[in-house]
N, C-alpha and C positions, 0 to 999 in steps of 0.2 A: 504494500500500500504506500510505505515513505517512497518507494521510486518512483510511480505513477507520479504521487504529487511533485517533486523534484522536477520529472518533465514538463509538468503543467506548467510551475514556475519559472523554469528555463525558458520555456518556449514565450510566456508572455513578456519576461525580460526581453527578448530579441525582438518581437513585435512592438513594443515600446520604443524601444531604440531606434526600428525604421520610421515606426511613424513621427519621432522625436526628425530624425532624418530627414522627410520628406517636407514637414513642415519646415523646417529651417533653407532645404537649399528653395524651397517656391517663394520664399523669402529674399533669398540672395538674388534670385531671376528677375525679381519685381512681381511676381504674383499676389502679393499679400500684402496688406494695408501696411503705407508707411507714417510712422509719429514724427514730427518734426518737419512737415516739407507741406509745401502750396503746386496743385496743379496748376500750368500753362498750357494752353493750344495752339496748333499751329497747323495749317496745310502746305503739303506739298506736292508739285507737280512729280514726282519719281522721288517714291523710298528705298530704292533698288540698296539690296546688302544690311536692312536694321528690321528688326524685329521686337516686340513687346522685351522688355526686359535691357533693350540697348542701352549703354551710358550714356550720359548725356555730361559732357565735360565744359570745360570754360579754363580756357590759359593751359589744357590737356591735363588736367585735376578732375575727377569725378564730384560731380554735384547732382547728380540725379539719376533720372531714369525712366527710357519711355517707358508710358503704361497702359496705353492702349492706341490702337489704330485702327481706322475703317477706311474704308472708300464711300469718297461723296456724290452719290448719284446725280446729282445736279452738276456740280462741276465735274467731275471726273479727277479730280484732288485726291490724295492723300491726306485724310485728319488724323491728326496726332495730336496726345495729351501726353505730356511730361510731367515730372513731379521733382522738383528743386527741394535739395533742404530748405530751409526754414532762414539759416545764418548765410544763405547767397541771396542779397538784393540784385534784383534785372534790373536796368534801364530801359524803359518804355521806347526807345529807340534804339533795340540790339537786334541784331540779326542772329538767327538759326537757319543753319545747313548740316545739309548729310556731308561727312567727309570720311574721308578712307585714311587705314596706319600709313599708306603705302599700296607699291602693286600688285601685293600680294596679300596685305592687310584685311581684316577686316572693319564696318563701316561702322562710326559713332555716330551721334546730335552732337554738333559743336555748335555753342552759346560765343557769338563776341559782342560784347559790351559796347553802344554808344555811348554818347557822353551827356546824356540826359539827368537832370537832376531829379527827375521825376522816375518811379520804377513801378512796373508789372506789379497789378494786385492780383490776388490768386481765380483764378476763371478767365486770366482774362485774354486775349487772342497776341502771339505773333507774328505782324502781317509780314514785314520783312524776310523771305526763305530762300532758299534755294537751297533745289534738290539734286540728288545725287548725279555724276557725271559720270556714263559710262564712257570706261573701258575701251569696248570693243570698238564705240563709235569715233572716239579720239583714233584707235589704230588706225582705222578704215580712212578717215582723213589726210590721216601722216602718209598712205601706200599712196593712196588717190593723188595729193601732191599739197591735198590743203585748198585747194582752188587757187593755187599759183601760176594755171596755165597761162601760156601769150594770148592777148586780144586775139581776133581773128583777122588775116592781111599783117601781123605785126614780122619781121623776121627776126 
């Protein structure tokens, strides 16, 4: 009978532990409500490379993190909400963009600060974006020649 119980206990120690686990890393993803931070929105024309849970950096320091994304049937935009801690004030004239580590990297939110005395209340949109830059399209450019061809009749 003490062995039965033994495994009982075992086995629910281990089940603890994952779900200890599971809650914690949907935490670290961005899944799970965070203390201390105000959502932002913003749309973008291409989120190409970021997904729920992306950072969201400023000076390449993490200050956030996307937390949700749709598509806006009306525009055909990218909405996105972000969530800033709490101790990063925005300026109401900053821009967000999708950027890349690199060419191999993968893609963050970068926040760069205007110089506005006035800053983002929490809800609130922003407008200033731009969205990520492919790749393959820049290649395709560089082969093509860029549109550096001669006029036509030029020699």
């Amino acid at each position: 009978m003490s062995e039965n119980r033994l495994e009982v206990l075992t086995g629910a120690a281990v089940l603890a532990v994952a779900v200890g686990f599971v809650v914690w890393a949907g935490q670290g993803a961005g899944f799970g409500a965070r203390a201390g931070s105000y959502d932002l929105r913003a749309s973008f024309r291409s989120v190409e490379g970021v997904t729920v849970g992306t950072d969201v950096r400023l000076a390449g320091v993490k200050v956030g993190t996307l937390t949700a994304l749709d598509l806006n049937p009306q525009t055909f935009f990218a909405d996105a909400t972000i969530s800033i801690r709490n101790d990063v004030l925005v300026p109401d004239d900053s821009t967000v963009l999708v950027s890349s580590e690199g060419l191999l990297g993968g893609a963050f939110i970068e926040l760069q600060p205007g110089g506005s005395l006035e800053n983002f209340a929490p809800g609130d949109e922003i407008e200033d974006t731009q969205g990520a830059v492919s790749v393959i399209s820049l290649m395709m450019k560089f082969v093509d020649g860029g549109g550096d061809k001669p006029a036509e009749g030029a020699e």
